[in-house]
C-alpha angles and dihedrals in degrees: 000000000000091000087048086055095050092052099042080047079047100050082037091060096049100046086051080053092051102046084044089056091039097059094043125155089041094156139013126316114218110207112201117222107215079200146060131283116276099002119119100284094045088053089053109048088044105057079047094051095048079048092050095046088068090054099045102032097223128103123250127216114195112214117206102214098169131157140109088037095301107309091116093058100036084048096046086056095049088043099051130106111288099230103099101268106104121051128163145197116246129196150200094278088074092080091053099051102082102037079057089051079243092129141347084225112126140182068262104076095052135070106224123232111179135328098240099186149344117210131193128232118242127188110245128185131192100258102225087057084051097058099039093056091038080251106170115146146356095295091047097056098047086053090065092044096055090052096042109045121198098348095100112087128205130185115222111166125255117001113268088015131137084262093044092048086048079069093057104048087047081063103045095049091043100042083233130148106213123161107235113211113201133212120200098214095059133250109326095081093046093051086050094053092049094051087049091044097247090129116011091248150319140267092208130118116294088236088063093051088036087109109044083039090061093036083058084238087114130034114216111209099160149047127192093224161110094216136037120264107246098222085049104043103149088056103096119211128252100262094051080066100053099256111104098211104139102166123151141166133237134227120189142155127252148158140219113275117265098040104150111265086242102054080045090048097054095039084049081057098048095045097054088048089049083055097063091037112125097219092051094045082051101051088042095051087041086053099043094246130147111223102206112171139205129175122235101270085039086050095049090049088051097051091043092068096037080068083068105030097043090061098042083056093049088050092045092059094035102259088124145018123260 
């Protein structure tokens, strides 16, 4: 009899599971932002968020957690509670924090939904700097550079974050000394001291300078690429300019370790639902932004070998030590 109970409290158990799982999401999901209001990565979680709300009926509320380059707010996904409501958007700086001694957080301690987006990097100055040093593209640029070593300064984001390596790829490829300032909240601040003069420009994304650059504040010259921004699509790339320099983030969605498969499964399918959906194709081509999906096992692969390409790159341009 006792063994008969054990088994009718065991099936009960399972069925309560199911019907949990079932019901899931049953109230609002909250996704945390490693990163600053209205900078790349804000933009794009949020124009996700407001796509995966209509497949999942409930309503998302980003949380911007930022601080010491992202780690708060990398750490603070990978920390929640592991039922499903709280998800994140992780980028490109995960793969830098260990090999800095920033954080022992890995691609390891999350379980990966979807890759949302990769965007390239593009060279920005403030456009007043520009005309007064006949300064007009790319070449242009790195002229000025090369007589006047280490007095341009350009804004990335945190430092040895995916904008302040940018920098250091521009110089490589260019043979260039420039002095990068960081800001630890992303790129938002540094595109708005370049457009007040306060550095003479910025390595992030073209999306992020999208606005100073159509107010005439920032002049774009150059774009990371292989291909032309659409919303830019009189700034040539890089290459067509004769420098080789193709460098670009990436933006995706993940949970805590340890969600049950049934509540992943469902956000994977919703997420690749939210991807498709018009609204959200719209909001990512007005803002300048490539979609590039993958889904959550081609993620984890990706990240995985960002794990072993990011720190190759920082060593490349002396952030580490081989």
């Amino acid at each position: 009899m006792k063994k008969f109970v054990t088994i009718l409290l065991s099936l009960a158990l399972v069925c309560s599971m199911a019907v949990a799982f079932a019901d899931y999401p049953d109230k609002g999901i909250t996704a945390i932002n490693p990163w600053g209001a209205g900078g790349g990565t804000d933009n794009c979680l949020r124009a996700f968020c407001a796509a995966l709300e209509k497949q999942l009926g409930v309503t998302i509320t980003v949380d911007n957690q930022t601080g010491a380059s992202g780690v708060i707010g990398h750490e603070a996904i990978a920390d929640a509670n592991a039922d499903g409501y709280t998800i994140g958007m992780i980028t490109w700086e995960l793969a830098s924090y260990k090999p800095q001694d920033m954080s022992d957080y890995t691609y390891e301690n999350y379980t990966p939904l979807c890759r949302v987006n990769t965007d390239a990097a593009a060279i920005t100055v403030n456009a007043a700097w520009a005309k007064d040093n006949n300064v007009t593209d790319l070449a242009s640029f790195i002229a000025y550079c090369k007589d006047h070593p280490g007095e341009v300064t350009m804004g990335g984001s945190a430092a040895g974050s995916v904008w302040h390596v940018a920098g250091g790829y521009l110089m490589n490829e260019a043979g260039i000394e420039i002095k990068m300032i960081t800001y630890s909240d992303g790129a938002a601040p540094a595109v708005k001291a370049a457009a007040q003069n306060e550095i003479t420009g910025v390595t992030v994304s073209a999306a992020e300078a999208r606005s100073f650059v159509e107010s005439g504040d920032l002049l774009m010259l150059g774009i990371m690429d292989s291909v032309r921004n659409p919303i830019f699509p009189d700034v040539p790339t890089c290459a067509e300019q004769g420098f080789e320099c193709y460098y670009a983030t990436q933006r995706g969605m993940a949970l805590p370790l340890d969600v049950d498969a049934a509540i992943v499964e469902k956000l994977e399918a919703a997420c690749a639902a939210a991807i498709e959906d018009a609204d959200f194709v719209e909001a990512m081509a007005n803002l300048g932004q490539k979609i590039d999906f993958l889904n959550g096992a081609d993620y984890g692969a990706y990240l995985a070998q960002a794990a072993v390409d990011v720190p190759a790159a920082m060593v490349t341009v002396g952030l580490i030590e081989e």
